[in-house]
Phi, psi and omega in degrees: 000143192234123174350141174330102197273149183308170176291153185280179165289146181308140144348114162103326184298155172250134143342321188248016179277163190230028204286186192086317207246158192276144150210166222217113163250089177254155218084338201279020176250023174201176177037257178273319199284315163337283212281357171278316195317292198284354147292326164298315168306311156344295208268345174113028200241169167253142188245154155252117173246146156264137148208160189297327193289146180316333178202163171324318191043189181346322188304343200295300168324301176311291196315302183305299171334343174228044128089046196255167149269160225207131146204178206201131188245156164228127181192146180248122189290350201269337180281109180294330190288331191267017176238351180277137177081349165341296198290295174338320167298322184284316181310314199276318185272343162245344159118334167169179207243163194217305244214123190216111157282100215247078204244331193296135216202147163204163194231101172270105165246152162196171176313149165311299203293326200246011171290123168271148176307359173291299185299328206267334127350274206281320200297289194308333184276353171252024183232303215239316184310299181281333151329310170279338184273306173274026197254270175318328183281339206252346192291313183330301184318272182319305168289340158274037155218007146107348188190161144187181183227135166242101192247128166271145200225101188247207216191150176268015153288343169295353195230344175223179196284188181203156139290125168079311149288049218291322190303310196288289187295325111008291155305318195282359173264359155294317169285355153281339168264328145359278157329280212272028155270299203295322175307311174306319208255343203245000177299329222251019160261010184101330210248154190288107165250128192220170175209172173244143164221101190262167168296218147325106168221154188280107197199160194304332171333299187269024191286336178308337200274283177309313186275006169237082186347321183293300179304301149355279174291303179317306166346264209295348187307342216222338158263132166341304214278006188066041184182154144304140184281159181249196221278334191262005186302011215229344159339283204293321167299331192275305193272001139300336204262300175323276178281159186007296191311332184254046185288321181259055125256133166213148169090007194239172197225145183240122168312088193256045228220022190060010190090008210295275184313349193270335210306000000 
């Protein structure tokens, strides 16, 4: 027999709004992880960011501009001691979690041959490794409050091989399974596990790309869309994925990517 379907939407309500709700931006003081922040703030969530560096630096400015509360954890996620209790912490300073963006990331290169196990360590334990461990902290959350949404933040390196990033492309096609292992076990508790997966985008990540003319032209030579993405093009997928309007997704993982993957 298949369950009660949720109640329709209220008359009038927008779908993608978010007002009321926490959200969790780790990564979030620079590029994508910025610009999801204050996009979320935009739709109405109040934000939290983890990220390692000492202070906020801008995002703060972003959020408060729409008239949001704002909190900022500082933890270098490659670390475990320094991710316990994280969410549970954002809950006691904003009052409870919605929303968990698992975005913080870094692309260590070198040759295949010559990667060492240090790096290829510290890659899985900040891709993939702290993505489960605060995945698990925020589900805790979420089901006792009956509902929450979770976007992993993935890579079109997730679906083909690369140069140069073997530690990096690796986890993110680890992180697509996850995603929809987690989705699997946690839909039918209320919560959304989704994943985003972008392309190319003009963010410090990619300056190896952007800033070598050559590299360039070969590049875009391969998106449809004729351009690299920039940091808010990824606004409109995190609060759809956030909110309502995605209540029957789970498990999916949306291309953000100029058409890179349709070639």
């Amino acid at each position: 027999m298949n369950p009660v379907p949720p109640p329709p939407f209220a008359r009038g309500s927008s779908r993608f709004s978010l007002d009321g709700q926490v959200a969790v931006v780790t990564g979030g003081r620079r590029g994508l992880g910025r610009a999801m922040a204050g996009g979320l703030a935009e739709a109405g969530a109040d934000v939290a960011v983890i990220a390692a560096s000492a202070g906020p630096g801008d995002v703060e400015a972003d959020v408060r501009a729409h008239g949001r509360r704002f909190c900022y954890l500082q933890a270098d996620l490659c670390v475990a001691d320094q991710r316990r209790g994280l969410i549970d912490r954002v809950a006691e300073c904003l009052g409870r979690v919605d929303i968990l963006v698992n975005n913080a990331g870094l692309q260590r290169r070198g040759a295949a041959i010559d990667y060492g196990q240090d790096a290829w360590h510290a890659d899985l334990e900040l891709l993939l490794s702290a993505v489960l461990d605060l995945s698990q902290q925020a589900a805790r959350v979420m089901i006792r409050q009956g509902r929450g949404k979770i976007v992993q933040i993935a890579s079109i390196s997730s679906f083909q091989g690369a140069r140069q990033i073997v530690g990096y492309a690796t986890a993110k096609h680890g992180l697509v399974g996850l995603t929809k292992c987690l989705a699997n076990e946690w839909a039918g508790q209320g919560i959304n596990v989704n994943a985003i997966a972008p392309g190319i985008f003009q963010t410090e990540m990619a300056d190896h790309v952007t800033s070598d003319p050559r590299k360039t032209a070969e590049l875009l030579g391969r998106v449809p869309s004729g351009r690299f993405g920039a940091p808010d093009d990824l606004i409109g997928p995190v609060v759809f994925l956030a909110s309502e309007a995605s209540r029957h997704v789970h498990g999916a993982v949306l291309l953000v990517d100029g058409g890179w993957m349709g070639r």
